[in-house]
MARFI-501537 format. One line per 3 residues: number of its first residue (from 1); their letters; for each residue x, y, z of N, C-alpha, C. Coordinates in Angstrom, 3 decimals. Atoms other than C-alpha are relative to their C-alpha. Layout:
N
NUM = A = X Y Z X Y Z X Y Z  ...
REM end
This chain:
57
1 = XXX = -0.840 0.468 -1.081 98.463 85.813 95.286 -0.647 -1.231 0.631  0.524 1.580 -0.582 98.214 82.022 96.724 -0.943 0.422 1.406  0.607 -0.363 -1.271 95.730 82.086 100.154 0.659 -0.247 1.009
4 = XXX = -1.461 0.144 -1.448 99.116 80.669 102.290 0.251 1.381 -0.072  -0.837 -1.269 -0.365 100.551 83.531 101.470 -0.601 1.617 0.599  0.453 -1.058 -0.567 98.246 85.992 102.110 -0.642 -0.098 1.046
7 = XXX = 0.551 0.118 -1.568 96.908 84.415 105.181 1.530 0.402 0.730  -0.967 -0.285 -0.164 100.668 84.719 106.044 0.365 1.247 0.264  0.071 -1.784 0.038 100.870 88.631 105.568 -1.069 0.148 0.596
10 = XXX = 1.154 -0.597 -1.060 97.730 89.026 107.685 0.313 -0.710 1.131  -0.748 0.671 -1.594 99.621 86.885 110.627 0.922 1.168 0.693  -1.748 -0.773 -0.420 102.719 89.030 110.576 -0.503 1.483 -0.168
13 = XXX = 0.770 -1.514 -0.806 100.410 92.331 110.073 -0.836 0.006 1.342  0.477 0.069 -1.455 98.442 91.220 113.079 1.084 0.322 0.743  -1.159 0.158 -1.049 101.613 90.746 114.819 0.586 1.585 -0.002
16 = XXX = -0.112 -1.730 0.008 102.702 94.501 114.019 -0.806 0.586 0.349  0.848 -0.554 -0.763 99.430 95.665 114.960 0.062 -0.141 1.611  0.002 0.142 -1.632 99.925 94.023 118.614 1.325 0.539 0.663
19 = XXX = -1.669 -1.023 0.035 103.606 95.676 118.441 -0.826 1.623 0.775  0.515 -1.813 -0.264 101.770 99.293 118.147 -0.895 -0.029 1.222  0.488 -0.416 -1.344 99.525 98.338 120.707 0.634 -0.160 1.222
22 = XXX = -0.907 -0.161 -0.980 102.070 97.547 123.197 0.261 1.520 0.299  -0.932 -0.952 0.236 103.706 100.668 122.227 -0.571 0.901 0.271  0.926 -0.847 -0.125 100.551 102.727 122.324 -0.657 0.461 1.455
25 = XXX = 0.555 -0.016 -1.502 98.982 101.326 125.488 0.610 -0.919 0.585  -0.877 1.141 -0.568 101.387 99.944 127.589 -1.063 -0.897 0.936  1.087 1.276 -0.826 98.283 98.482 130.139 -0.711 -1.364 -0.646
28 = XXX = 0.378 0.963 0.364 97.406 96.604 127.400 1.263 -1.021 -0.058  -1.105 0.547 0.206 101.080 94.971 127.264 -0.802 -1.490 0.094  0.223 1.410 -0.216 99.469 91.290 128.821 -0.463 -0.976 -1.329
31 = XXX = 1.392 0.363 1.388 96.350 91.333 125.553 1.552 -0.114 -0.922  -0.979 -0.189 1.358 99.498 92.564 123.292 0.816 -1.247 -0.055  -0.824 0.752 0.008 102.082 90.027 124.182 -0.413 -1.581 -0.552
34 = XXX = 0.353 1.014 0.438 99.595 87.194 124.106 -0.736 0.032 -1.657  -0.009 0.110 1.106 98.644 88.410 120.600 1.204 -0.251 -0.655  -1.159 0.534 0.586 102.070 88.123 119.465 0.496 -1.108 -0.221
37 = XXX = -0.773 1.719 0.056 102.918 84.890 120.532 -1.201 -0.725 -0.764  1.109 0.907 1.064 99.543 83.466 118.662 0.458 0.636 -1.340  -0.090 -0.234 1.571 100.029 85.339 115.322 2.071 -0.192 0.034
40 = XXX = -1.093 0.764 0.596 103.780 84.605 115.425 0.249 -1.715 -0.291  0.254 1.367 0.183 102.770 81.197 116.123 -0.599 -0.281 -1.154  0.582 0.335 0.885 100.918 80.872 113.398 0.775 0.608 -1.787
43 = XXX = -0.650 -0.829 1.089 102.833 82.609 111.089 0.976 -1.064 -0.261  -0.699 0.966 0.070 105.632 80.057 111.675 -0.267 -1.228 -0.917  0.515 1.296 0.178 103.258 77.351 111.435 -0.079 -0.048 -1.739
46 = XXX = -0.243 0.253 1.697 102.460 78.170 107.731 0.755 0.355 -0.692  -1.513 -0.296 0.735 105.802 79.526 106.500 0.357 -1.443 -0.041  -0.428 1.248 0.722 106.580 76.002 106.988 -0.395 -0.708 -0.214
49 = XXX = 1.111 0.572 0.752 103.591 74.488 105.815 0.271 0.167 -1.854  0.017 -0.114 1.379 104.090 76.284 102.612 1.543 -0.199 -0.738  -1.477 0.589 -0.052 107.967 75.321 102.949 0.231 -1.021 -0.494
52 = XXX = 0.055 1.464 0.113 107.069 71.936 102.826 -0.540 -0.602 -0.779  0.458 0.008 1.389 104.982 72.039 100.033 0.729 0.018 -1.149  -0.150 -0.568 1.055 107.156 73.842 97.807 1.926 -1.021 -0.309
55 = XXX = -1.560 1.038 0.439 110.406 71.227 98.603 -0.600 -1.766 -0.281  0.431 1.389 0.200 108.149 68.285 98.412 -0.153 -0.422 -1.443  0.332 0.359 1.053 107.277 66.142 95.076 -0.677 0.975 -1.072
REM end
C-alpha cells in the first residue's frame, strides 16, 4: 500500500478514535473536538494531495 494512503487511514482512524473519546468521556469533549478538526484536516489535505497527483501528467 502507497505511504499517502496509509498515512490517510491513520488520519481518519485517529479521527474515529477522538469520536469514541467524545463518546466515552464527555469532559474530554474540548481535547476530542480539537482532535477531530486536526486529523480531519489533514486527512482532507492529502486526499487531495493524492487527488492531484493521480489527475496530473
Amino acid at each position: 500500500m502507497q505511504p499517502r494512503l496509509t498515512f490517510l487511514f491513520a488520519c481518519l482512524t485517529g479521527c474515529l478514535a477522538a469520536i469514541a473519546l467524545m463518546v466515552a468521556a464527555p469532559h474530554y469533549a474540548g481535547m476530542a473536538r480539537t482532535m477531530i478538526g486536526f486529523y480531519l484536516g489533514v486527512a482532507v489535505i492529502v486526499a487531495a494531495r493524492n487527488a492531484l497527483r493521480r489527475a496530473g501528467p
